[in-house]
Biopython code that builds the backbone (N, CA, C, O; Angstrom):
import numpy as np
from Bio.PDB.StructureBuilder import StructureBuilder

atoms = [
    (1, "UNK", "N", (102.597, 121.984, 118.314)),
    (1, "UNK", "CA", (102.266, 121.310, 117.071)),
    (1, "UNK", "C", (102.357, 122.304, 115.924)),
    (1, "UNK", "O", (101.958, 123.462, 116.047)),
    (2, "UNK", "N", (102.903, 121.815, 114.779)),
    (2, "UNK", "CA", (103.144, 122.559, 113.624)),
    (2, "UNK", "C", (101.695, 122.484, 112.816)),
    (2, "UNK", "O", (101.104, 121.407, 112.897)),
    (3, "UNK", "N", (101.058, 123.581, 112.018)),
    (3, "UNK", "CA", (100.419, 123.433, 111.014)),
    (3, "UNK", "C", (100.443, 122.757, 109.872)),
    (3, "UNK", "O", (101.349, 123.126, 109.125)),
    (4, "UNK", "N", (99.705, 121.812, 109.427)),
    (4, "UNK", "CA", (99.822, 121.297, 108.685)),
    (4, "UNK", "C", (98.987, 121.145, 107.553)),
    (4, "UNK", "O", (97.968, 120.519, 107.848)),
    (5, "UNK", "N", (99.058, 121.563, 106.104)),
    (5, "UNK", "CA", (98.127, 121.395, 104.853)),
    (5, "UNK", "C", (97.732, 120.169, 104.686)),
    (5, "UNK", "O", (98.486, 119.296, 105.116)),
    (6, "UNK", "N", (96.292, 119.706, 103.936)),
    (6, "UNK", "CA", (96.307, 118.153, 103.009)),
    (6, "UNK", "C", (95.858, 118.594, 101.431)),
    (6, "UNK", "O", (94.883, 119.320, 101.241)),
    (7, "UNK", "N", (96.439, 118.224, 100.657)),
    (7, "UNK", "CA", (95.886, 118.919, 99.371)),
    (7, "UNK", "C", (95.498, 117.574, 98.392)),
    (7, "UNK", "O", (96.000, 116.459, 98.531)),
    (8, "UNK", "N", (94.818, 117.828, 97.706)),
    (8, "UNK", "CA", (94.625, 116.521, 96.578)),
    (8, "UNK", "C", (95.461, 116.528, 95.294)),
    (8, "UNK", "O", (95.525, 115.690, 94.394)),
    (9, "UNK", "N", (96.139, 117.806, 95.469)),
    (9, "UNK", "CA", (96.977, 117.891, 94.456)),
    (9, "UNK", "C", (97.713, 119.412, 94.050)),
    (9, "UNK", "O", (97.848, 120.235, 94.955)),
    (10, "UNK", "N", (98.120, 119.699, 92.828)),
    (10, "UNK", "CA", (98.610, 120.368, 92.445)),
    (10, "UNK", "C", (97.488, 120.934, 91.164)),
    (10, "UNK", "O", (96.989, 120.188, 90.321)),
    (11, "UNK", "N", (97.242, 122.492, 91.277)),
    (11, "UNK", "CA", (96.596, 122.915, 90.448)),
    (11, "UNK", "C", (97.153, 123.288, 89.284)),
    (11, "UNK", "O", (96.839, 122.602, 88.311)),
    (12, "UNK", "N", (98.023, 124.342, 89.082)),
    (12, "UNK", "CA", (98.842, 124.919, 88.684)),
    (12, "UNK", "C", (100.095, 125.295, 89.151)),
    (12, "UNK", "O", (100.193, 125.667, 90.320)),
    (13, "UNK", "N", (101.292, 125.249, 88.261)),
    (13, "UNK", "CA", (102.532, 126.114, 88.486)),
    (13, "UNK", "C", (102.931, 127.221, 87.707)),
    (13, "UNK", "O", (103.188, 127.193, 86.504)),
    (14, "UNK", "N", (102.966, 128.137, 88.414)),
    (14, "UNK", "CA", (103.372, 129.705, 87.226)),
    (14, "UNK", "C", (104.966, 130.043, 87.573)),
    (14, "UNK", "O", (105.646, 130.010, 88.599)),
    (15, "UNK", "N", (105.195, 130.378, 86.214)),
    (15, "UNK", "CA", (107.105, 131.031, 86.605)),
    (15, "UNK", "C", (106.906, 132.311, 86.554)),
    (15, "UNK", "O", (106.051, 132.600, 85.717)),
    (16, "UNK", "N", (107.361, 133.225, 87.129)),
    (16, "UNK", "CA", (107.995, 134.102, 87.090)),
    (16, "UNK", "C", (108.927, 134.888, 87.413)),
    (16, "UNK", "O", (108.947, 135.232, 88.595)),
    (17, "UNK", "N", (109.717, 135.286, 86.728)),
    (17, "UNK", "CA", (111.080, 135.609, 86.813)),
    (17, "UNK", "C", (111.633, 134.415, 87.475)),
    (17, "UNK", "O", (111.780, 133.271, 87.047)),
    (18, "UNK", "N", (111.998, 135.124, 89.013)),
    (18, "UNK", "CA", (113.068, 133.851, 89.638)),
    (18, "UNK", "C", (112.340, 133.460, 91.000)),
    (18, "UNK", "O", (112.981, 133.280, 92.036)),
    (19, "UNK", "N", (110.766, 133.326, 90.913)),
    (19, "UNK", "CA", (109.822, 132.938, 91.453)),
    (19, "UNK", "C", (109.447, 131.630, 91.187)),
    (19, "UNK", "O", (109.902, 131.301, 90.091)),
    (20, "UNK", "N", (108.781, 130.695, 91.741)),
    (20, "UNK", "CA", (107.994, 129.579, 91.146)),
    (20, "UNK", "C", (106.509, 129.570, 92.432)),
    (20, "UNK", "O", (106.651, 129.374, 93.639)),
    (21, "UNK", "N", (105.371, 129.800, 91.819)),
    (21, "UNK", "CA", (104.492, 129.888, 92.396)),
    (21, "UNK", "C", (103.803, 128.274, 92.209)),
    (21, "UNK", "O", (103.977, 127.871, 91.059)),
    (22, "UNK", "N", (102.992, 127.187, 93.185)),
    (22, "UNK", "CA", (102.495, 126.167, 93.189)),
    (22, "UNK", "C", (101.044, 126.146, 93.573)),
    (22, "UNK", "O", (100.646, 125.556, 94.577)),
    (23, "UNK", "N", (100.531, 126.578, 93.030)),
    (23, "UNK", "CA", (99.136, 126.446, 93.794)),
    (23, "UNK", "C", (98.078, 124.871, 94.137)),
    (23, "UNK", "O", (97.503, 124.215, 93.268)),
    (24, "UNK", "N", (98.078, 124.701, 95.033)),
    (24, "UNK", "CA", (97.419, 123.390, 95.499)),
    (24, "UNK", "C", (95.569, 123.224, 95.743)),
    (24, "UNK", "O", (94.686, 124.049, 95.980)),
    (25, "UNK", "N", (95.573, 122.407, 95.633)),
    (25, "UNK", "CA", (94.385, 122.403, 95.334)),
    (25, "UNK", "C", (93.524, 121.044, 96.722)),
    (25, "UNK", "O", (94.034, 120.347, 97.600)),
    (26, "UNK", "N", (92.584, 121.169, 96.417)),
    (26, "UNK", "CA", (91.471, 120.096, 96.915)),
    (26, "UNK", "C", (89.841, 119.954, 96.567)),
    (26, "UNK", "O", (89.029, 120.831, 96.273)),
    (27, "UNK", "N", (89.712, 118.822, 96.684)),
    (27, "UNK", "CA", (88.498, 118.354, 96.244)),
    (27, "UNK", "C", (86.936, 118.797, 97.184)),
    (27, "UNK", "O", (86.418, 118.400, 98.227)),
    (28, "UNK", "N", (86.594, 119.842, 96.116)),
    (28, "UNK", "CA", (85.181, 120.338, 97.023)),
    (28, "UNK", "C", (84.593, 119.880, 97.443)),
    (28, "UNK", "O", (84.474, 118.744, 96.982)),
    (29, "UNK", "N", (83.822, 120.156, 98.452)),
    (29, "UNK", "CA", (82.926, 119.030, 99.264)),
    (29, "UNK", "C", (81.239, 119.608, 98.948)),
    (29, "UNK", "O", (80.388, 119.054, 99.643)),
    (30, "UNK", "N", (80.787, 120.564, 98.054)),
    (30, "UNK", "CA", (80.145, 121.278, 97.841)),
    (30, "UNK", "C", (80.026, 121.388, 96.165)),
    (30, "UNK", "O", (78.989, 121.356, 95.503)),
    (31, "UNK", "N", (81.303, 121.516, 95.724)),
    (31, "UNK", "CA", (81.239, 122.072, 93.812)),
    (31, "UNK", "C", (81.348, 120.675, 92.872)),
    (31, "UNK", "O", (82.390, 120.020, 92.877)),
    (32, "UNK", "N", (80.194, 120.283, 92.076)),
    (32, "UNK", "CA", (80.264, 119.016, 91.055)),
    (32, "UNK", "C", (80.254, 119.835, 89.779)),
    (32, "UNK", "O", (79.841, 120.872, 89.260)),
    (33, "UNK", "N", (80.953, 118.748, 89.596)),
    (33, "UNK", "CA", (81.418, 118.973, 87.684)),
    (33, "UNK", "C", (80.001, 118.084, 87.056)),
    (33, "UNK", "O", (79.340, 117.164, 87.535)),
    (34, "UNK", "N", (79.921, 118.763, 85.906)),
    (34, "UNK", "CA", (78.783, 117.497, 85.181)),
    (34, "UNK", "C", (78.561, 116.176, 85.482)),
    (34, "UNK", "O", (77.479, 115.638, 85.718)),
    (35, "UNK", "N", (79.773, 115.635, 85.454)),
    (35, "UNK", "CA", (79.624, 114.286, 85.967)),
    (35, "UNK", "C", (79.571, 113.908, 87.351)),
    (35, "UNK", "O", (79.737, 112.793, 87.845)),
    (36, "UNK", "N", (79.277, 115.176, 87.987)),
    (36, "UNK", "CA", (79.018, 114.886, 89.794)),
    (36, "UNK", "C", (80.291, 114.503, 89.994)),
    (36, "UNK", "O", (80.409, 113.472, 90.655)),
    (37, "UNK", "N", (81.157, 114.956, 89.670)),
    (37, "UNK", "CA", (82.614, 114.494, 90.622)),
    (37, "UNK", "C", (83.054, 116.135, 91.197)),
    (37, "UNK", "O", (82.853, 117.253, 90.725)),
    (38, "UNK", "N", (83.623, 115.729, 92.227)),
    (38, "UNK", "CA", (84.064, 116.871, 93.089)),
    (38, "UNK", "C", (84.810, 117.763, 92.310)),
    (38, "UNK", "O", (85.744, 117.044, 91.955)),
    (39, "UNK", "N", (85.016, 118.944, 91.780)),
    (39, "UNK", "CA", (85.240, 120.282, 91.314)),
    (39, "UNK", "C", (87.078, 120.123, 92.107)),
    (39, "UNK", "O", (87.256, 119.559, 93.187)),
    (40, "UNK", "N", (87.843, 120.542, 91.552)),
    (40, "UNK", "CA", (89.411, 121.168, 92.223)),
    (40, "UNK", "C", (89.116, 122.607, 92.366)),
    (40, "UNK", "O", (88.655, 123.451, 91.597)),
    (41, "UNK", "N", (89.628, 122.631, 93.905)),
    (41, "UNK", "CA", (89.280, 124.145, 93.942)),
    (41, "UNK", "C", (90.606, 124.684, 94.856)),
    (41, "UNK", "O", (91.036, 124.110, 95.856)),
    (42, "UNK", "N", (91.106, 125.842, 94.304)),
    (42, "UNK", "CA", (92.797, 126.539, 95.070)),
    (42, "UNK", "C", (91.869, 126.385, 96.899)),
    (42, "UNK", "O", (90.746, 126.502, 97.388)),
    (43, "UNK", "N", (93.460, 126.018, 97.352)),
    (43, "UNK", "CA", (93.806, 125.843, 98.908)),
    (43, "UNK", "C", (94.679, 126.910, 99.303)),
    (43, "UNK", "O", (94.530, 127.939, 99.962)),
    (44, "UNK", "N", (95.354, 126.520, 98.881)),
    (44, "UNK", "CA", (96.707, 127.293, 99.337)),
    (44, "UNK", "C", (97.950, 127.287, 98.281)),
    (44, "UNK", "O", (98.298, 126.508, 97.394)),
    (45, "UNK", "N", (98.449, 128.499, 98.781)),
    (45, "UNK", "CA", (99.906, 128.513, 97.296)),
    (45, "UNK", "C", (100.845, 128.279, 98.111)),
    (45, "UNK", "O", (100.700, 128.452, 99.321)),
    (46, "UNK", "N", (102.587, 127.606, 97.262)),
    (46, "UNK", "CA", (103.534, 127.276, 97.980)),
    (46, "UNK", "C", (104.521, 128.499, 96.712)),
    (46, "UNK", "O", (104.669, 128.314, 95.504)),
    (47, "UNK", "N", (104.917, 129.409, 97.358)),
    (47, "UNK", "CA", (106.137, 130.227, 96.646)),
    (47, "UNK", "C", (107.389, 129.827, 97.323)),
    (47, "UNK", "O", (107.885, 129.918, 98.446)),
    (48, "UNK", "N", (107.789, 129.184, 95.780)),
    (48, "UNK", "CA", (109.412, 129.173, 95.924)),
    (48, "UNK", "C", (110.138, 130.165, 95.184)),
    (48, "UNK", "O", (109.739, 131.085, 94.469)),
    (49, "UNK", "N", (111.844, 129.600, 95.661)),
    (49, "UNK", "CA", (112.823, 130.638, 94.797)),
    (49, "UNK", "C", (112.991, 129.622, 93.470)),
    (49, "UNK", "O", (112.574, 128.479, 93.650)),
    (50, "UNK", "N", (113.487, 129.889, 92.330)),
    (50, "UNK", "CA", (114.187, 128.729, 91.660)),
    (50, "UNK", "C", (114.449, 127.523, 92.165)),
    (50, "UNK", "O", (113.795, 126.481, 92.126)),
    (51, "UNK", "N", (116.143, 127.950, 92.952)),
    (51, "UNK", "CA", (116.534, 127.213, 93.691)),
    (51, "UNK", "C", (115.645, 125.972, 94.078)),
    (51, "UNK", "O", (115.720, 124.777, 93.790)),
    (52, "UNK", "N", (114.729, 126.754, 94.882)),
    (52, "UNK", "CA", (114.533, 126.244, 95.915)),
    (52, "UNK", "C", (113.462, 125.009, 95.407)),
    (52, "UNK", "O", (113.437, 123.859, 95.845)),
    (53, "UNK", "N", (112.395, 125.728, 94.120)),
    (53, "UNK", "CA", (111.566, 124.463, 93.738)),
    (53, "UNK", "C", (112.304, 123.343, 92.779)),
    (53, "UNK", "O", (111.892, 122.219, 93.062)),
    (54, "UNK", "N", (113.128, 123.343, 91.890)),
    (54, "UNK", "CA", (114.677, 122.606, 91.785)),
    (54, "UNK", "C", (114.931, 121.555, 92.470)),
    (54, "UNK", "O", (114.816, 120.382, 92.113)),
    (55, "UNK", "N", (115.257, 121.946, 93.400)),
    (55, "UNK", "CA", (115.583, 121.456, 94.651)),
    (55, "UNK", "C", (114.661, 120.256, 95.465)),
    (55, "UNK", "O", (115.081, 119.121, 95.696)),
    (56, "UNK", "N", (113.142, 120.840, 95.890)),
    (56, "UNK", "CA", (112.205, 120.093, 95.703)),
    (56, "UNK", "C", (111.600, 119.369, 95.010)),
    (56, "UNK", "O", (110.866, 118.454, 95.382)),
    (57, "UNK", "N", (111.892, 119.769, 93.684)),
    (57, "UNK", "CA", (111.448, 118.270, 92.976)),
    (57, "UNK", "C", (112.186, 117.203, 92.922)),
    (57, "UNK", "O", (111.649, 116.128, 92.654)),
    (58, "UNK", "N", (113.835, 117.302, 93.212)),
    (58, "UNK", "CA", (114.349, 116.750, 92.930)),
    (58, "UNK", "C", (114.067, 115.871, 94.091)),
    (58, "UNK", "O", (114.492, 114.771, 93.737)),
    (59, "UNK", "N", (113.505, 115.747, 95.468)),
    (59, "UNK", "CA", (113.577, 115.264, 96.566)),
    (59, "UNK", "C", (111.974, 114.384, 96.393)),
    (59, "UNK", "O", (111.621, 113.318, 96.897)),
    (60, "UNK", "N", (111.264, 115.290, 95.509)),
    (60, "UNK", "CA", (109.753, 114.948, 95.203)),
    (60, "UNK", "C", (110.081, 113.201, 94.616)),
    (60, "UNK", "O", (109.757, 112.160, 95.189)),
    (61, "UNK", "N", (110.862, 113.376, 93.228)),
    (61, "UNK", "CA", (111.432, 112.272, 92.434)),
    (61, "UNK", "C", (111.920, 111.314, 93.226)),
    (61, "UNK", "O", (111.284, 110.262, 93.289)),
    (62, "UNK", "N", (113.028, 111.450, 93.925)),
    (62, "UNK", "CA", (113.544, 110.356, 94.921)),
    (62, "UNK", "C", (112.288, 109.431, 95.445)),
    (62, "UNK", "O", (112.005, 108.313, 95.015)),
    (63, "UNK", "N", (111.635, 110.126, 96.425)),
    (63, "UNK", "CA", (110.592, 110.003, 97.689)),
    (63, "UNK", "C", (109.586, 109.126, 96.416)),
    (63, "UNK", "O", (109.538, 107.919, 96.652)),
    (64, "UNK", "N", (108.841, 109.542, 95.202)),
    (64, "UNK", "CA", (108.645, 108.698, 93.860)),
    (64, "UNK", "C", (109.576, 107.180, 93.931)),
    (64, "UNK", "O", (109.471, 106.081, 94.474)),
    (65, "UNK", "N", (110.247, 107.686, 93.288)),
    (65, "UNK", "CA", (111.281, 106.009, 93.037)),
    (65, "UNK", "C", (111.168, 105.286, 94.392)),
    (65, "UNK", "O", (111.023, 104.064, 94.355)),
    (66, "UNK", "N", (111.218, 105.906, 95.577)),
    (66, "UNK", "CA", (111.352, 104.631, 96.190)),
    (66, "UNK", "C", (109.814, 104.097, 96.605)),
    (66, "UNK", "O", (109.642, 103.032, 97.198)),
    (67, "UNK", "N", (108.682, 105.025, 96.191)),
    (67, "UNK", "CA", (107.734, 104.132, 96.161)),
    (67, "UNK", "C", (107.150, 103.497, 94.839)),
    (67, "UNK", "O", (105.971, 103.143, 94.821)),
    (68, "UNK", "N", (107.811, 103.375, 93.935)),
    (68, "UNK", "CA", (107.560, 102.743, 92.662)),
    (68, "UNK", "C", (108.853, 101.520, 93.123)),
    (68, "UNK", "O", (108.440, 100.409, 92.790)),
    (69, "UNK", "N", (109.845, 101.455, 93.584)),
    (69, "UNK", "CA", (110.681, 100.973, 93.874)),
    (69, "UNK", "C", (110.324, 99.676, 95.090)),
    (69, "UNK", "O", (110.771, 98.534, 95.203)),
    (70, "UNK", "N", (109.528, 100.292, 95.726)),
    (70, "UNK", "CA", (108.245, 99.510, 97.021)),
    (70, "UNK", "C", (107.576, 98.940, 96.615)),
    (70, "UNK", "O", (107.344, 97.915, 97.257)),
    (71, "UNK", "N", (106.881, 99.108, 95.472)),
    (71, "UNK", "CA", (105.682, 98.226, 94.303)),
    (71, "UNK", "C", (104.356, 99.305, 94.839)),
    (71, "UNK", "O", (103.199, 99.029, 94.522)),
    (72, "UNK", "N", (104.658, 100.456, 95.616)),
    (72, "UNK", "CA", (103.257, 100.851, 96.458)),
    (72, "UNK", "C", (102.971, 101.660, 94.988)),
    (72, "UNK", "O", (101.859, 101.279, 94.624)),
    (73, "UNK", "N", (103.456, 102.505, 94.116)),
    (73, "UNK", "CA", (103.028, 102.979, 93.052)),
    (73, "UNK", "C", (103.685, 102.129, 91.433)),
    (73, "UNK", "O", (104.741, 101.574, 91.131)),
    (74, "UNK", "N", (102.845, 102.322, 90.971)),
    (74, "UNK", "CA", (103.293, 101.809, 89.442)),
    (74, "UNK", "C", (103.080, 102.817, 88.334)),
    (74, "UNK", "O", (101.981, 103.324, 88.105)),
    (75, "UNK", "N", (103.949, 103.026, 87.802)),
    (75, "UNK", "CA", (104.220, 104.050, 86.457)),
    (75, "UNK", "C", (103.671, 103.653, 85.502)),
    (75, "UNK", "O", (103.853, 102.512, 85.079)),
    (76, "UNK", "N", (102.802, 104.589, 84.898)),
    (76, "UNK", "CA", (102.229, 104.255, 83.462)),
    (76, "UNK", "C", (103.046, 104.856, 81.910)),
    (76, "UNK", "O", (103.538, 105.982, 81.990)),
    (77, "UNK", "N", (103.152, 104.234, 80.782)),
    (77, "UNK", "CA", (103.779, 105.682, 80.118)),
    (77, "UNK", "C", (103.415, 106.695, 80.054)),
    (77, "UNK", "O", (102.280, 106.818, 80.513)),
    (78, "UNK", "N", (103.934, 107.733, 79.607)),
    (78, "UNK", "CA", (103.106, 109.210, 79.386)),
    (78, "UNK", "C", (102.405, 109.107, 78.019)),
    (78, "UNK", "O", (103.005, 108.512, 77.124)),
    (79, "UNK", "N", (101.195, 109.628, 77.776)),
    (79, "UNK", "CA", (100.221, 110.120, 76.868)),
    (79, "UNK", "C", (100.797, 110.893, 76.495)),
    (79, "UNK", "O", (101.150, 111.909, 77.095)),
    (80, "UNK", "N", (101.104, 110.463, 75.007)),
    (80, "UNK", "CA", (101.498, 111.865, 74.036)),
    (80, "UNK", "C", (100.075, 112.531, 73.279)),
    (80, "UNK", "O", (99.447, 111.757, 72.556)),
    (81, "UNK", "N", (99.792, 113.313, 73.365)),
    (81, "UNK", "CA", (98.382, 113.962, 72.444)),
    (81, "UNK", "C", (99.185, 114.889, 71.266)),
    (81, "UNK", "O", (100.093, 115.692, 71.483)),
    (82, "UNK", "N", (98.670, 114.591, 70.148)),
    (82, "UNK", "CA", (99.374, 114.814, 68.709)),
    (82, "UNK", "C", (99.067, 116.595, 68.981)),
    (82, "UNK", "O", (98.365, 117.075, 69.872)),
    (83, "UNK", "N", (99.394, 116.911, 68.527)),
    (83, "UNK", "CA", (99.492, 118.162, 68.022)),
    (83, "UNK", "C", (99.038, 118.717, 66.832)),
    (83, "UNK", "O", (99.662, 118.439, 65.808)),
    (84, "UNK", "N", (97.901, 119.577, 66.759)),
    (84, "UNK", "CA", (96.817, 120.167, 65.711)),
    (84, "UNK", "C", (97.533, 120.568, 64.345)),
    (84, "UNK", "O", (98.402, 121.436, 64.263)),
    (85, "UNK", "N", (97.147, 119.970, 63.510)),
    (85, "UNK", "CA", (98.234, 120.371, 62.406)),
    (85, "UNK", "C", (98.338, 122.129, 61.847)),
    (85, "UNK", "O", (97.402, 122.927, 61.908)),
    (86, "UNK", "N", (99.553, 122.384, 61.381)),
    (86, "UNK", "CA", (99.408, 123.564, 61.228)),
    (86, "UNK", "C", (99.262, 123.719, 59.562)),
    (86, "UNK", "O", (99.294, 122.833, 58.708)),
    (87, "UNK", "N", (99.089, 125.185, 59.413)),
    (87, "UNK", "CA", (99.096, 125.459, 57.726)),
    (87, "UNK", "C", (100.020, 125.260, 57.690)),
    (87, "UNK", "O", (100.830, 125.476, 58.591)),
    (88, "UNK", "N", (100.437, 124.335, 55.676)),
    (88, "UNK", "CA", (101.267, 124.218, 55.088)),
    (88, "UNK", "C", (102.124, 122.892, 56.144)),
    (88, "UNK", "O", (103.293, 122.599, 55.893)),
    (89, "UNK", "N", (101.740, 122.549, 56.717)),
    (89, "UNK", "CA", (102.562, 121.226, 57.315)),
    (89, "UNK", "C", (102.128, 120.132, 56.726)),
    (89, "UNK", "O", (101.085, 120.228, 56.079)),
    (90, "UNK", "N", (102.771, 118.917, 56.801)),
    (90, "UNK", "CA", (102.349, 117.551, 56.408)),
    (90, "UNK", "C", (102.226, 116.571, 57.464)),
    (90, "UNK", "O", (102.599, 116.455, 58.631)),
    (91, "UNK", "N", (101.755, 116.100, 56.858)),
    (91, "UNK", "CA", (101.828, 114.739, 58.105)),
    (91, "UNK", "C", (103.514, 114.430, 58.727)),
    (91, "UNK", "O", (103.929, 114.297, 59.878)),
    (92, "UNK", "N", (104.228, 114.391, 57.356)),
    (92, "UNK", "CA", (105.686, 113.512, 57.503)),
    (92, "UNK", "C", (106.748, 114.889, 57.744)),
    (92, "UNK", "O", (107.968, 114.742, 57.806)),
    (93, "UNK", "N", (106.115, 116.144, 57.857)),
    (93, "UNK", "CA", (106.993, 117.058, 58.618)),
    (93, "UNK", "C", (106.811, 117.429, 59.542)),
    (93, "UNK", "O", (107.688, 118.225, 59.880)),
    (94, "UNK", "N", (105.705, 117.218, 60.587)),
    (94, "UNK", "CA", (105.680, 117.026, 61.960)),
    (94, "UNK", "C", (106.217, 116.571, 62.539)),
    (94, "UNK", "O", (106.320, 115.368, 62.299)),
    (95, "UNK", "N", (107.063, 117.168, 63.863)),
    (95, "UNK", "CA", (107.925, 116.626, 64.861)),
    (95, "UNK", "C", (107.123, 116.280, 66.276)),
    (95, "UNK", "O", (107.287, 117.079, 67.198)),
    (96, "UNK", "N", (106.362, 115.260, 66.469)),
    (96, "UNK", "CA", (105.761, 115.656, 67.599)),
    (96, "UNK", "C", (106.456, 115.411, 69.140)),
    (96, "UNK", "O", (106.053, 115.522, 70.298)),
    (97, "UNK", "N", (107.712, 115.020, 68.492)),
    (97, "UNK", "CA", (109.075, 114.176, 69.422)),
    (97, "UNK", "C", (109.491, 115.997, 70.506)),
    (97, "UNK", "O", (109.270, 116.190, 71.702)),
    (98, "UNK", "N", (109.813, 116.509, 69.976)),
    (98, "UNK", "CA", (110.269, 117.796, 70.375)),
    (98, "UNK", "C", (109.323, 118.474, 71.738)),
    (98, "UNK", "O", (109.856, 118.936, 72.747)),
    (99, "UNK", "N", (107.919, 118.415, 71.522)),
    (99, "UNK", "CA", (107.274, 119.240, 72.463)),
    (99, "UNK", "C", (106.249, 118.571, 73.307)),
    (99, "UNK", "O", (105.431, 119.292, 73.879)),
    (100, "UNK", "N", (106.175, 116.951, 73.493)),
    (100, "UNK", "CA", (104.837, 116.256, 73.783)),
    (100, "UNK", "C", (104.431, 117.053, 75.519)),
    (100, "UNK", "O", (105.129, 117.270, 76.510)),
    (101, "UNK", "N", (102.695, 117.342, 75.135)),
    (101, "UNK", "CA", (102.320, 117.729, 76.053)),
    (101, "UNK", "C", (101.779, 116.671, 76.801)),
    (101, "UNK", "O", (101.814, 115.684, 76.066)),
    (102, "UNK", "N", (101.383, 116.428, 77.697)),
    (102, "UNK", "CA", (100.509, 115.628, 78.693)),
    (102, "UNK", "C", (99.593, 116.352, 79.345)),
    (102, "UNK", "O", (99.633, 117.442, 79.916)),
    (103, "UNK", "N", (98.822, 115.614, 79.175)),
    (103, "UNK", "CA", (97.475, 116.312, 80.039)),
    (103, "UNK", "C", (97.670, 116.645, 81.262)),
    (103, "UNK", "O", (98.372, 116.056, 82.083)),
    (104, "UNK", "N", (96.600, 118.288, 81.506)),
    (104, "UNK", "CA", (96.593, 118.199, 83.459)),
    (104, "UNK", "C", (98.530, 119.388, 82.813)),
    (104, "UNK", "O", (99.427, 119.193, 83.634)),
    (105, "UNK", "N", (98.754, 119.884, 82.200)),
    (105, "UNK", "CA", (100.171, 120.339, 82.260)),
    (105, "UNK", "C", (99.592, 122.022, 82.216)),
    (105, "UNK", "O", (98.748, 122.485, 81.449)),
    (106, "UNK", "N", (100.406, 122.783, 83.385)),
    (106, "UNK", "CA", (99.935, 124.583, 83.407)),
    (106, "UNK", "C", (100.716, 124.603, 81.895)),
    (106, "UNK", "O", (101.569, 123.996, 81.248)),
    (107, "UNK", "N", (99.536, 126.062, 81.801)),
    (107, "UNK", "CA", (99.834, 126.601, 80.198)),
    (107, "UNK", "C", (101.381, 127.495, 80.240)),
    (107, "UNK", "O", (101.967, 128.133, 79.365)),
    (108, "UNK", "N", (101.656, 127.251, 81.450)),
    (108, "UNK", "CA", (103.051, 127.964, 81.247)),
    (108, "UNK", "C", (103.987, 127.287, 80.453)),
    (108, "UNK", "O", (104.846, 127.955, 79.878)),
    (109, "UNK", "N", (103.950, 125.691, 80.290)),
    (109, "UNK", "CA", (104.850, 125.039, 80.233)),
    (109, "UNK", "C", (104.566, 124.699, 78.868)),
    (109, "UNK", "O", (105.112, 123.648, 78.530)),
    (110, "UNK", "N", (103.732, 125.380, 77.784)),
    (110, "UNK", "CA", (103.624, 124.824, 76.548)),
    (110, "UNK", "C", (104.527, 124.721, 75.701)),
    (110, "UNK", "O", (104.297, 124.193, 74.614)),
]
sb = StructureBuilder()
sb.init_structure("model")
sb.init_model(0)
sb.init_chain("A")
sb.init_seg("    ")
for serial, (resi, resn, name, xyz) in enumerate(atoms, 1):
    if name == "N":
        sb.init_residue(resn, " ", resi, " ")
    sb.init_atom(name, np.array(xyz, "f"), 0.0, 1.0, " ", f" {name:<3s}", serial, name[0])
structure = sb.get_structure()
């Protein structure tokens, strides 16, 4: 029998260089957040090459569509959260089209 992980998710992803580090996460059975909900706490990391996480998402996406495709998941739009205005900007020279973040996104990817 092979080893096998269960994770609740994805904590973070860090780049570096021609690395892609994934760190996974799960739900403490021990650590509450204020609101008594279970704390995310690192499990285990998955290091890829480029390539190789590329590669995996692209298989991630598929394995997606065909369960949105099944009716077993349903897509919501993405949450755009505006962006803090800067000095000397206006309302009507803000692009917020260019960089929308979504929540839950590693700070690598700002």
């Amino acid at each position: 029998m092979h080893d096998q992980i269960y994770t609740d998710g994805i904590g973070e992803i860090m780049v570096g260089g021609s690395i892609v580090r994934v760190d996974l996460v799960s739900l403490s059975p021990t650590e509450r957040d204020a609101n008594n909900t279970p704390k995310k706490v690192f499990c285990q990391r998955v290091i890829f090459s480029i390539e190789g996480f590329a590669n995996s998402v692209e298989v991630m996406q598929n394995a997606l569509q065909g369960l949105v495709d099944a009716g077993v998941v349903k897509r919501n739009a993405p949450r755009v959260q505006p962006e803090p205005a800067r000095a000397g900007a206006t309302p009507e020279s803000a692009d917020h089209s260019q960089n929308p973040r979504l929540p839950n996104v590693s700070t690598n990817f700002r």
